[in-house]
N, C-alpha and C positions, 0 to 999 in steps of 0.2 A: 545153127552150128556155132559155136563158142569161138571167139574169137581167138585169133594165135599171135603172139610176135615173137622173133626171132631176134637175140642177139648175140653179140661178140666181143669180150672184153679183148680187144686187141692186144694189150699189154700182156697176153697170157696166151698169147697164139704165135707160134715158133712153127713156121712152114718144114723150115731146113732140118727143122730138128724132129719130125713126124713124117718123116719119108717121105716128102714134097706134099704134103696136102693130101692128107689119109684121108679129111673128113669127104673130099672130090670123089675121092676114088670108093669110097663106098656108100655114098646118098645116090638109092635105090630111082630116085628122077631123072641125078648128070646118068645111070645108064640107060635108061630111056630114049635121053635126047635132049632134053631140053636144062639149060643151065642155072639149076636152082643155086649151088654152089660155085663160087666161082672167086678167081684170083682180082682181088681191087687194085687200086692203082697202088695203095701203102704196100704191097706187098703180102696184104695179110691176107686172108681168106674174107668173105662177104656171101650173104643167103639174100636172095630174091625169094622175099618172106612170101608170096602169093603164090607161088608155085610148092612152096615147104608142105609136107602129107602130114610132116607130125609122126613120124615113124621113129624116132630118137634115136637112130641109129649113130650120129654124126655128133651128139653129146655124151653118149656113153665110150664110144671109140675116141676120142678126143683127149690124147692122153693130159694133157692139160688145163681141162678144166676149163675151157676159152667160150664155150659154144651152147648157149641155154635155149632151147625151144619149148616155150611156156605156152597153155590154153588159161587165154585169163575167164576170171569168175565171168557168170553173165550179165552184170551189172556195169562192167566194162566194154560193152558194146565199140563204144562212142571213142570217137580221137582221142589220143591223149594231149593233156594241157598242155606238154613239153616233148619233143622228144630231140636226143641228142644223133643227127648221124641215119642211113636207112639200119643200121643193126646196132644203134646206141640205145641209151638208158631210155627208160619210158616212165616220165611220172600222169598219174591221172587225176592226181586234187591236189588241194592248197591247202595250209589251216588258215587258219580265220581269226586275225587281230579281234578282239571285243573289248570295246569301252568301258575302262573304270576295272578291267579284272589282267591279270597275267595269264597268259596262256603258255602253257608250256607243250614242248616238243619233244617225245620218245621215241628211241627207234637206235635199231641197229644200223655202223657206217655202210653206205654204201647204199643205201636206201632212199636218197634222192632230198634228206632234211636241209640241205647247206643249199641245191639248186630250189627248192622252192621259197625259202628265205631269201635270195637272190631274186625269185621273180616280185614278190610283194615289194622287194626294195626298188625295181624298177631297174637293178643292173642288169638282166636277163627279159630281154621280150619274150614270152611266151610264143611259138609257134604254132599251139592247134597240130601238133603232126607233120605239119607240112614243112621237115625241118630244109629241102631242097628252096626254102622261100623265106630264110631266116629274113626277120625285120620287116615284114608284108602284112604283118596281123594287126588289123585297128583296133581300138577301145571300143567296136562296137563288136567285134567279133567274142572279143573276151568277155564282154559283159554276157553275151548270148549264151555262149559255152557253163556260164555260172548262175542261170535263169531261174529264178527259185529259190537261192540257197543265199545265205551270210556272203558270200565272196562275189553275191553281184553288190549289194549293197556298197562292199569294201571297193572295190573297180569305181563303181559310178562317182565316187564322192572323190577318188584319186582324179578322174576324169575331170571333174568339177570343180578341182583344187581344194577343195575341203580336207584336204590329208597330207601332211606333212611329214615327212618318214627319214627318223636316223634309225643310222644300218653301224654296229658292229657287227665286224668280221670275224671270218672263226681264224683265221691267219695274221695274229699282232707281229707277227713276225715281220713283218711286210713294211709295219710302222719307218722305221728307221731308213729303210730306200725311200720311203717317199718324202720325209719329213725330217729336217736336221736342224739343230737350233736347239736350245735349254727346253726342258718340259714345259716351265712358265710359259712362255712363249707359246707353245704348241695348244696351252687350256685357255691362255688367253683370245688367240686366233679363232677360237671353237666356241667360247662363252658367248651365245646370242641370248640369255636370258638374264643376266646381272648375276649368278649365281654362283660364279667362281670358286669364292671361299667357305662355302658351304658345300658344295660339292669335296673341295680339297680336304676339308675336315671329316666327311664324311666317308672316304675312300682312303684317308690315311696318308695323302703323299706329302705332307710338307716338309720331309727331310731328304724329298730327289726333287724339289722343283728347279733347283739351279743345276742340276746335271743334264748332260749331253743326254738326249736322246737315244742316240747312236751306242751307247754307256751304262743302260742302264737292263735289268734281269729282266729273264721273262714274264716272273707275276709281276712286276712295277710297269711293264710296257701293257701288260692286262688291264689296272686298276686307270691308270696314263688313257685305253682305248675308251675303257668303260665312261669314264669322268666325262673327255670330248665328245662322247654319244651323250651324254646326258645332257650338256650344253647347249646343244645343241634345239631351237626355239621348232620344235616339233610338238605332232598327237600320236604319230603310233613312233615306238620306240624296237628296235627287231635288234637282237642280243644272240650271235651265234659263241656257243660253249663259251660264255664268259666267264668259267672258275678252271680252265685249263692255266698250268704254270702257279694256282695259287694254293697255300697252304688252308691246312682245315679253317681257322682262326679266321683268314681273312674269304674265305668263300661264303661262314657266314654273315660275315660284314656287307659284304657284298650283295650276296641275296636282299638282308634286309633293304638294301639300299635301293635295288633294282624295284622290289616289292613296292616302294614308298612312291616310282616314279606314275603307278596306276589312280587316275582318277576317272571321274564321271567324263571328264573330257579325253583323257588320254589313253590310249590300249598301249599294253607290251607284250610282246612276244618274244619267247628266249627257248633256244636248244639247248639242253643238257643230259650229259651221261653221269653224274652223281646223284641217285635217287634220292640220296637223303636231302641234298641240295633243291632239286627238282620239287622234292615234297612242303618244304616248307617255305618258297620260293613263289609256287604258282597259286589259282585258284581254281584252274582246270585243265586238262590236257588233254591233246589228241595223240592220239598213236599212230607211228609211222610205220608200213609194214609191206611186206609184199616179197621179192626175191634180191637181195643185192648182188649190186652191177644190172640187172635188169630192167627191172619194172618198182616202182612204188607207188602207194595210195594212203590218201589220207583220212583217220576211221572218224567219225561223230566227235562233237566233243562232249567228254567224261569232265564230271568232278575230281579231284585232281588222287584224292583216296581211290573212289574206282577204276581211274584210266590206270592207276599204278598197280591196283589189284589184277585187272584186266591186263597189263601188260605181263606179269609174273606169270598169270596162270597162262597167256598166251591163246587166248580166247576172246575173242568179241563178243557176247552174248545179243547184241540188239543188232548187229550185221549177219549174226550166224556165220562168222568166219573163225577159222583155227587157224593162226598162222603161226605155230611152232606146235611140235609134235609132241611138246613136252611141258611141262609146270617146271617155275622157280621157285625152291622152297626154301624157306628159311626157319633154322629150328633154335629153339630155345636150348641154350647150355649147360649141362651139369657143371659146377664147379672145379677145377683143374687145382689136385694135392702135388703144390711145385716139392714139396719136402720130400714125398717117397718116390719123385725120381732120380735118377741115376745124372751125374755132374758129368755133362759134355763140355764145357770150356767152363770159365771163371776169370773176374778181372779185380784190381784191387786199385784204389787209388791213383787210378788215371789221369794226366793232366796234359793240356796241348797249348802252349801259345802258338797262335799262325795270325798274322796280320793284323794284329792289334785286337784279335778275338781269343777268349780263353774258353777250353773244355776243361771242365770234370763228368769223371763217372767214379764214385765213391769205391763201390762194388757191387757186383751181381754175377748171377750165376746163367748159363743155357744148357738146359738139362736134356739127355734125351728125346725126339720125339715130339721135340715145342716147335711152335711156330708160333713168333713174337711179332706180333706188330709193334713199331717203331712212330708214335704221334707226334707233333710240334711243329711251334710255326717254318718258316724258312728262315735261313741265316740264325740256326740255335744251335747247329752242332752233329746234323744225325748225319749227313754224310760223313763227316770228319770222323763219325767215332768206327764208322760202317768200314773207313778207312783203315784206321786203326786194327780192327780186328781183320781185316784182309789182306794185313801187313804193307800194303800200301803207301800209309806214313807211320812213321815211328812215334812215338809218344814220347813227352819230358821227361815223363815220370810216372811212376806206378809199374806194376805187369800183367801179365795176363797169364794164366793158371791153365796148362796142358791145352799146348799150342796146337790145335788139329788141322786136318786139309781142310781149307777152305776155297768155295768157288764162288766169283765176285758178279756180279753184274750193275755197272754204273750208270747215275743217274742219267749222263751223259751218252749218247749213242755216235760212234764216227758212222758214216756212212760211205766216204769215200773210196770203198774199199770195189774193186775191178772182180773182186771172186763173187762165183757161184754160190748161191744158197747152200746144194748140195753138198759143196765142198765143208763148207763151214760148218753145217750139221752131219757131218760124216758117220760119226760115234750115236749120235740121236738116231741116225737112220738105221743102224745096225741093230740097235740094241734097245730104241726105247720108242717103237715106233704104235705102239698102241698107248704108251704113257704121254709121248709128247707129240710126235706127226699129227698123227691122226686129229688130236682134241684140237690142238691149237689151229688145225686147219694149215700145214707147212709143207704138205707135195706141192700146189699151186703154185709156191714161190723158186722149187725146183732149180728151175733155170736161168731165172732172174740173178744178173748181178746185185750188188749187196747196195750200189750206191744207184741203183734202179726203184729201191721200197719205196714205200712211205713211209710214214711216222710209225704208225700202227702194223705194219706189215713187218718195219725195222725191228720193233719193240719184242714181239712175238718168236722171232730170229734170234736173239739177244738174249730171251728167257731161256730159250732150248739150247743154247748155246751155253749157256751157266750151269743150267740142269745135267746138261749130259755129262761135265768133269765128275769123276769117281773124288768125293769128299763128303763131311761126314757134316761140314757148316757150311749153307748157302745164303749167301747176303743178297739181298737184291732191292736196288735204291729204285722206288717210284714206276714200279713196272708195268700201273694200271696205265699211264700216261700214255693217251693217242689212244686207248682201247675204247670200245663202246661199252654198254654196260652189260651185253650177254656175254662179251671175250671177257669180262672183267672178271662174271661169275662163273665162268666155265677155267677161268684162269686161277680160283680160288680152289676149285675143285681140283685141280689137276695138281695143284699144289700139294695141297695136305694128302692125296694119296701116294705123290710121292715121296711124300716125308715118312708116310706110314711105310711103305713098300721096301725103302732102304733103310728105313731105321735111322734116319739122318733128320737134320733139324735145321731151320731156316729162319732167319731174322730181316723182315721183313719191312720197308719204310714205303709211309704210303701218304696221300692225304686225304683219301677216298675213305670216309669211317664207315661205308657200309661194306667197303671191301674188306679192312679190315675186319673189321664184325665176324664177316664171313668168315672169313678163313684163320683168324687167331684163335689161340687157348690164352695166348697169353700177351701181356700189353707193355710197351716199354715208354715213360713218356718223358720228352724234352723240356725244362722248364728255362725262364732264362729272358735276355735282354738280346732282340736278335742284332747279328753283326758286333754285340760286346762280350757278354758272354754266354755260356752253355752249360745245363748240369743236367746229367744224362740220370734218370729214377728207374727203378725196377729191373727186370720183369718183375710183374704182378700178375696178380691169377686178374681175367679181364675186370669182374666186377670192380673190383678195387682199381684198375689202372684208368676203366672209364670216366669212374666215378670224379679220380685227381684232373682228368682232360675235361671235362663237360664240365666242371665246377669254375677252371679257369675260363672258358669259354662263356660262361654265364646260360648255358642250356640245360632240359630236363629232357631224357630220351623213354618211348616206352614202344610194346610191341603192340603191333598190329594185331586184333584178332583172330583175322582172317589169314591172311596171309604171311604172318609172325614176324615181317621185317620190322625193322628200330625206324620209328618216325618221332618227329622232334616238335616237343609240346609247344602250344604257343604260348609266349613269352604273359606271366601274370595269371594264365589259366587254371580254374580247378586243380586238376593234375599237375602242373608246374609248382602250385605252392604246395602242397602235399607231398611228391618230391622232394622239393629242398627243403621243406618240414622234417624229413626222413631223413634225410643224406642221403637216400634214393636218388642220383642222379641219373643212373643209366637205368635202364627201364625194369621193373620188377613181375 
């Protein structure tokens, strides 16, 4: 018989608000007798999984979405590596540092990728299951459990001290509580390999080393984390989502950087939701999968083309597992004629002093029925001008040509807000609940207060909340941010249908190019000197806007044959000079 476990996202289980514990009063056991269901001490509901029949009555009644009772594959016999809690998350593998190559990490949030990067770092002991015995598990237990496979090897040499391990975090935010003082300071504290100013040069920060810590953006406390990992006199290197908060420009800066730290002596391991990032970044990857919030596993490892084919199409083929119901497709674009469509707004001669930073946007047009992506680095200008057209800030100079409703959503999220989900999506729940509830996945959050989200839960709230305003121009600054990479492309999709469905048009800032990819006709790009000044180009029909981004970037992009997404040539290759032989920058 196939094994079961049972759990309970707590955060999502509301006694008071489901009639005191519906799912009590109807698991076909508690009327038997014996208390499979039952009230814990939090208050919340708890399943004594070994009495559980697997009946599903008490996940489908469950107006909340709280309660999963899963039969795992039969491959999962065996304890899991981790578990949180008797009704917490269940992970059942690790991936596997290798010498001399990147390994890269896929997988939707919530799937267990951050807590097993935590156990290789040694911040999380493994439990073996036995989570009533947290910190009882020896290295000889763990080696046991990994008997056979890559991750005894990695165990035994940690045991033996042969392994020396820096951990970025996926939370730089955290930086500045723990650490206060000039950045110098902070890389110099961290350099145990002599390599400081090499590192500095290579990550770009020699114009915030004398700033506060405490003082400085999110991608600089990124590039700040990334540098002090690197410093750091280690062999394996573990990099969780290190291109969150960074702009396109510097993520591939970045990547290569990350790339450079792999040798014959040294492994890296890095999670990332930017496929195109991921792709040019790793040498192989494994895929993270299973049910989020419940259970996760981790699949073989893929060369780094097939685990990303494999992950699209949503298929294992050498596990024989399907674990999404569905293929991610990505299609080649007919060219988009900006001239025969009809003039939704227009700007002329724009200019903005703010802070010692100057915008221009010469002119351009948003026509009917577009969806623009917005490219460049940080500190060039795209919020400010996103601003601008949201009437937000007023401009020095210039106008803007038949001022239409516009609905804003900022790059920026408050969260402190005491209201219900519900309340906030009032108009989305009335009126656009197959366009927006449903995909984005937003009954779940229902009840939850607004400063109860997370990042990614906020973000998604924030989208629907834009969407829902009756206007004809939807801005929305950076809205893949906190998404994993399936909300990302189901977020593109949900997008462009409703541009098509109201006949309305969206201009779009991102720095996710394959999101972008996806979901534009049309491309707007920043050029400029960041933090001095900004000169806002186009729309372009995409080939032509790629072509000006990827040119300043010094990349060649071309499609996949298989699976048609845009992967980024390597630098000097065949294809790379033939490319820029062409002016074929983006992929032909």
């Amino acid at each position: 018989m196939a094994k079961r476990i049972a759990v309970i996202e707590e955060d999502k289980c509301f006694p008071d608000k489901c009639g005191n514990y519906l799912c009590i009063r109807v698991c076909p056991v508690n009327r038997q007798g014996p208390e499979c269901i039952y009230k814990a001490e939090s208050g919340k509901a708890a399943i004594h999984t070994e009495l559980c029949i697997g009946c599903m009555i008490c996940p489908k009644k469950c107006p909340f979405g709280a309660i999963h009772i899963i039969n795992l594959p039969s491959e999962l016999e065996k304890e899991p590596i981790h578990q949180y809690g008797e009704n917490g998350f269940h992970l059942y593998s690790l991936p596997t540092p290798i010498f001399g190559k990147v390994v890269g990490i896929v997988g939707r949030n919530g799937i267990g990728k951050s807590t097993a990067i935590k156990i290789l770092a040694g911040l999380i002991q493994p439990n073996l299951g036995r989570f009533e015995k947290e910190g009882n598990v020896d290295f000889k237990e763990i080696i046991n459990y990994f008997k056979g496979t890559e991750a005894q090897i990695f165990f035994e040499k940690l045991r033996d001290g042969k392994i020396t391990i820096a951990y970025k975090p996926q939370a730089v935010d955290m930086i500045p509580k723990q650490f206060s003082g000039r950045v110098i300071d902070l890389l110099k504290k961290a350099d145990q390999k002599d390599q400081l100013q090499e590192v500095i040069a290579a990550l770009e920060l020699q114009d915030i080393l004398e700033h506060d810590i405490q003082h400085i953006s999110g991608g600089e406390l990124q590039r700040v984390a990334i540098a002090a990992t690197a410093l750091k006199n280690a062999n394996v290197y573990l990099f969780d989502e290190p291109t969150s908060f960074l702009d396109s420009k510097q993520r591939i800066h970045v990547s290569r950087f990350i790339k450079s730290l792999a040798d014959e002596e040294t492994a890296v391991l890095v999670i990332e939701h930017d496929l195109i990032i991921l792709d040019s970044m790793t040498d192989v990857v494994q895929i993270m999968y299973g049910e989020a919030g419940a259970y996760g596993i981790v699949s073989q490892i893929k060369a780094t083309k097939q685990g990303i084919n494999a992950y699209l199409a949503g298929y294992l083929k050498e596990e024989n597992m399907r674990f999404r119901d569905h293929a991610i497709v990505f299609e080649a674009k007919a060219p988009v004629d900006i001239k025969k469509k009809e003039t939704l707004t227009a700007w002329q001669g724009i200019a903005m002093q703010l802070d010692g930073f100057s915008l221009s946007a010469p002119d351009g047009t948003i026509t009917k029925h577009a969806v623009i992506g917005v490219l460049g680095e940080n500190g060039i200008g795209k919020t400010t001008f996103v601003k601008i057209l949201a009437g937000v800030l007023k401009a020095k100079a210039g106008n803007i040509e038949k001022n239409v409703k516009v609905s804003y959503k900022p790059q920026y999220l408050s969260s402190d807000s005491e209201e219900l989900v519900m309340n906030v999506l009032q108009r989305a729940v009335q009126k656009y609940d197959a366009q927006l509830i449903r995909p984005l996945d937003l009954q779940p959050l229902f009840l939850k207060k607004m400063n109860m989200l997370s990042g990614g839960e906020l973000q998604r709230v924030a989208i629907a909340k834009c969407l829902q305003e009756d206007a004809y121009l939807y801005l929305l600054d950076e809205p893949s941010a906190y998404l994993d990479i399936e909300q990302r492309l189901i977020l593109s999709k949900v997008l462009r249908r409703f541009m098509e469905e109201k006949g309305a048009s969206a201009l779009i800032v991102d720095h996710d190019v394959l999101f972008l990819d996806y979901i534009s006709n049309e491309l707007m790009v920043f050029e400029g000197a960041p933090a001095k000044n900004g000169r806002a180009t186009g729309p372009f029909p995409m080939e032509q806007g790629m072509n000006a981004f990827l040119q300043k970037v010094n990349i060649t992009m071309r499609r996949d044959p298989e699976s048609k997404m845009p992967r980024v040539n390597k630098t000097d290759s065949r294809l790379d000079r033939e490319q820029k032989k062409t002016g074929k920058w983006y992929y032909h």
